[in-house]
C-alpha positions in Angstrom: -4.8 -18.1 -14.1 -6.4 -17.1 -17.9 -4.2 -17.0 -21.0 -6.4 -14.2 -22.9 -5.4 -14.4 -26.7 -6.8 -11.7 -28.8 -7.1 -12.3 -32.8 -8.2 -9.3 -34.7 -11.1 -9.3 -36.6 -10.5 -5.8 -38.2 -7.3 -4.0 -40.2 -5.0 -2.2 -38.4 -5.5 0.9 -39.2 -8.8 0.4 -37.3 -7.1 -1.1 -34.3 -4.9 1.5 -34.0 -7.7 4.3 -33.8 -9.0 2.9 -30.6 -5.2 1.1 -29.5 -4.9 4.4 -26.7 -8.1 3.1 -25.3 -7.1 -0.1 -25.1 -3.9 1.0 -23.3 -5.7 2.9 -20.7 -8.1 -0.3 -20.3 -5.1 -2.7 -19.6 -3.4 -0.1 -17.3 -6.3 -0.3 -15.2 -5.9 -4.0 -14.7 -2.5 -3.9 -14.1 -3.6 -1.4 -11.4 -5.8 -3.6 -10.1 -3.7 -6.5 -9.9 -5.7 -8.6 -12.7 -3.1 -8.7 -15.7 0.3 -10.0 -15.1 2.1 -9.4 -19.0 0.8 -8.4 -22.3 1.9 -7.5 -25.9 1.1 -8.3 -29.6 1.7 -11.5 -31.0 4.0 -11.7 -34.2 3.0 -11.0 -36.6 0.8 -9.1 -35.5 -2.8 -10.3 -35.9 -3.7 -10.2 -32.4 -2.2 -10.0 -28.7 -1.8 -12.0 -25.8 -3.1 -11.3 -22.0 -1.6 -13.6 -18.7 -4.5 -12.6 -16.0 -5.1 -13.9 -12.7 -8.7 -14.3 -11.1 -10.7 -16.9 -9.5 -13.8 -16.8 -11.6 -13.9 -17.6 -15.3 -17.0 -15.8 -15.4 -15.8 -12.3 -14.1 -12.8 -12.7 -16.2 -15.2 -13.2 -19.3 -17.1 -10.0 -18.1 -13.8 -8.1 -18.1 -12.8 -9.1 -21.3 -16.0 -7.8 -23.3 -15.1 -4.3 -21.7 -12.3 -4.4 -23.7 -12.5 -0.9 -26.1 -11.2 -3.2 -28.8 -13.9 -5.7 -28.1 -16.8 -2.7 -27.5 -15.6 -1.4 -31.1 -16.1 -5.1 -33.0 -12.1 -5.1 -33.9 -11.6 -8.2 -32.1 -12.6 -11.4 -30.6 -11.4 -13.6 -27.1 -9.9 -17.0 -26.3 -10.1 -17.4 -22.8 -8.0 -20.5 -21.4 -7.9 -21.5 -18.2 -4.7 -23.1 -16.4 -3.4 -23.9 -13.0 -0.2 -22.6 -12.6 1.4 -25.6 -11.1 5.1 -24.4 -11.1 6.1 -20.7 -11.8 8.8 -18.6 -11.7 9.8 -17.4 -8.3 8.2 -14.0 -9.2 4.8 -15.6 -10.0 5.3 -17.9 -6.9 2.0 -16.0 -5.1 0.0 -17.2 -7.7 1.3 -20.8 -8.0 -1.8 -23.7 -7.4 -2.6 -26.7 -6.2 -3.9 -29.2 -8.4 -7.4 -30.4 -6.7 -7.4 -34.2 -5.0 
């Protein structure tokens, strides 16, 4: 599981002109199954992604299609975990720590 963190690297009025593009982009991972939740961080400098994959590599690919990151308005912080315990609803994505 990634914790994406967004942090704004641009005003707001910028963000904002390409925010429906961003929307769409998210929509389409929540389509595919990729993101989980999502929103703005307060205040709001920058947002927050939970997303599930198996390669920190592919999720790094994903992230620089991001319209916001295509358009220079912000930058990443991907962070790994291993969701060890979860909420029942996340149970399908729950992990083993490795021996």
């Amino acid at each position: 599981m990634f914790v994406l963190e967004l942090t704004y690297t641009a005003d707001l009025e910028s963000i904002d002109a390409v925010l429906a593009q961003h929307i769409e982009w998210l929509d389409a991972h929540y389509a595919a199954g990729t993101f989980l939740a999502s929103g703005r961080k307060v205040p709001r400098d920058g947002g927050v992604i939970l997303a599930v994959g198996e390669d920190r590599a592919l999720i790094e690919a994903l992230v620089a299609t991001d319209p916001f990151v295509r358009a220079g308005l912000t930058e990443y912080r991907v962070t790994e975990f291993l969701a060890t315990t979860t909420a029942e609803v996340l149970a399908a994505h729950r992990r083993q720590l490795p021996a």
